[in-house]
C-alpha positions in Angstrom: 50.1 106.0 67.2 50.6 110.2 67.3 50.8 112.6 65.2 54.1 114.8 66.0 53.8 116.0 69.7 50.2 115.0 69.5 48.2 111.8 70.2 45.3 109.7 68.4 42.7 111.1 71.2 44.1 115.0 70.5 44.0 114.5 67.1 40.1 113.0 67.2 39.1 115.7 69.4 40.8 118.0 67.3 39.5 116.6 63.8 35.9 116.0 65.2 35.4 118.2 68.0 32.4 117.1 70.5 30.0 120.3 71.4 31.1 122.9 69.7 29.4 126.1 69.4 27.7 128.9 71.2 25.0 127.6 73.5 21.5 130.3 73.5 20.3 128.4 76.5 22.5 128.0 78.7 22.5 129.4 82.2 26.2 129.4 83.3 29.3 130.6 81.4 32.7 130.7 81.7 35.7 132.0 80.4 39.4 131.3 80.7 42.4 132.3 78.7 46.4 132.3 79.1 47.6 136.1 77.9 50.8 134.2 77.8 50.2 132.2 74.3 46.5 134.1 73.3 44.4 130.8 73.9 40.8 131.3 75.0 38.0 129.6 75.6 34.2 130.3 77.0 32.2 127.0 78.4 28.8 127.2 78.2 26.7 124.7 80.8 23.0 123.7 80.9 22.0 123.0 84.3 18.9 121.3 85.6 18.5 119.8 89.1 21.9 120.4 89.7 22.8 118.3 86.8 24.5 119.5 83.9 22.3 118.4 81.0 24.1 120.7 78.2 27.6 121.8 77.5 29.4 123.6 74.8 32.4 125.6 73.7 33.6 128.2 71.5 37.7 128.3 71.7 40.3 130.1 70.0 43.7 128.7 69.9 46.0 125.9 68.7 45.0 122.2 68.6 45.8 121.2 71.9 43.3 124.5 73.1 40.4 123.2 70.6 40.6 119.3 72.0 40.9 120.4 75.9 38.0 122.4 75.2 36.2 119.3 73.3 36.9 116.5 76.0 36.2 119.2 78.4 32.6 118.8 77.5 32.4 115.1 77.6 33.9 114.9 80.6 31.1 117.4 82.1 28.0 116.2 80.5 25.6 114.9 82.8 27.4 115.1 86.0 26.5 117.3 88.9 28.1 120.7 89.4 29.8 119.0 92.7 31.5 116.5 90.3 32.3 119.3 87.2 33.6 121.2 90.4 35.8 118.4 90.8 37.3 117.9 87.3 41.0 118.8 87.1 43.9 119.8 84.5 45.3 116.7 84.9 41.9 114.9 84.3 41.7 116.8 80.8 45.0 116.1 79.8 44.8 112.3 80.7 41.7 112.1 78.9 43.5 113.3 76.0 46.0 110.5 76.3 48.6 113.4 77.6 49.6 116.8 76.3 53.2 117.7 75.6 54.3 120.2 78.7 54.3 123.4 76.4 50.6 122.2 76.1 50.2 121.8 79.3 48.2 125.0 79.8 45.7 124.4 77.2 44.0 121.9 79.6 43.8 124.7 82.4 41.3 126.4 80.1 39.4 123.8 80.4 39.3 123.5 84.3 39.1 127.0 84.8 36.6 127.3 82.4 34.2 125.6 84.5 34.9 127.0 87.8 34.2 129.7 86.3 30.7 128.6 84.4 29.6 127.1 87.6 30.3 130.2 89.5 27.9 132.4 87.2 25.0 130.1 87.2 25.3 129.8 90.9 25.5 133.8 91.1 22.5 133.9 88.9 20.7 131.2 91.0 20.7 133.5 94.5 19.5 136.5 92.3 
């Protein structure tokens, strides 16, 4: 069952999203956004022995931004930054049980959102 252009797993993730909020310890962040529609999002990441042990998200945008940004974070907890590294568009969107094609974009937030997260905690790491 959906709701309109959206399915039951956008809906939950929308209605109950998983790791929301700003993170004060975390030691990699990342931002993403499409100038195109106005969505954002920042992704923070806990990292410990290469792990990532904490995750959250502050987003602003439509419903399809909010729950690429929520099963962004499951899908990252507690892998390694190798395997976050590895975690694709398509991967978000599936997880979501699919996003309509003017959605699409929403779950590029999420995957750039963690290049991007990875890429300042390694830059902090070689300081």
């Amino acid at each position: 069952m959906s709701i309109g252009l959206f399915t039951d797993e956008v809906i939950d993730h929308f209605s109950n999203p998983r790791n929301a909020g700003e993170m004060e310890d975390a030691n990699g962040i990342g931002d993403a956004g499409d100038p195109s529609c106005g969505d954002t999002m920042r992704l923070y990441i806990k990292v410990e022995e290469n792990v990532i042990t904490g995750v959250s998200f502050k987003i602003c945008g439509c419903v399809a931004a909010l729950a690429s940004a929520s099963v962004t974070t499951v899908l990252v907890k507690g892998k390694t930054i190798d395997e976050a590294l590895m975690i694709t568009n398509k991967d978000i969107s599936e997880a979501l049980g699919g996003l309509p094609e003017q959605k699409l974009h929403c779950s590029v937030l999420g995957e750039e959102a963690i290049r991007n997260a990875v890429s300042d905690y390694r830059s902090k790491m070689t300081i």
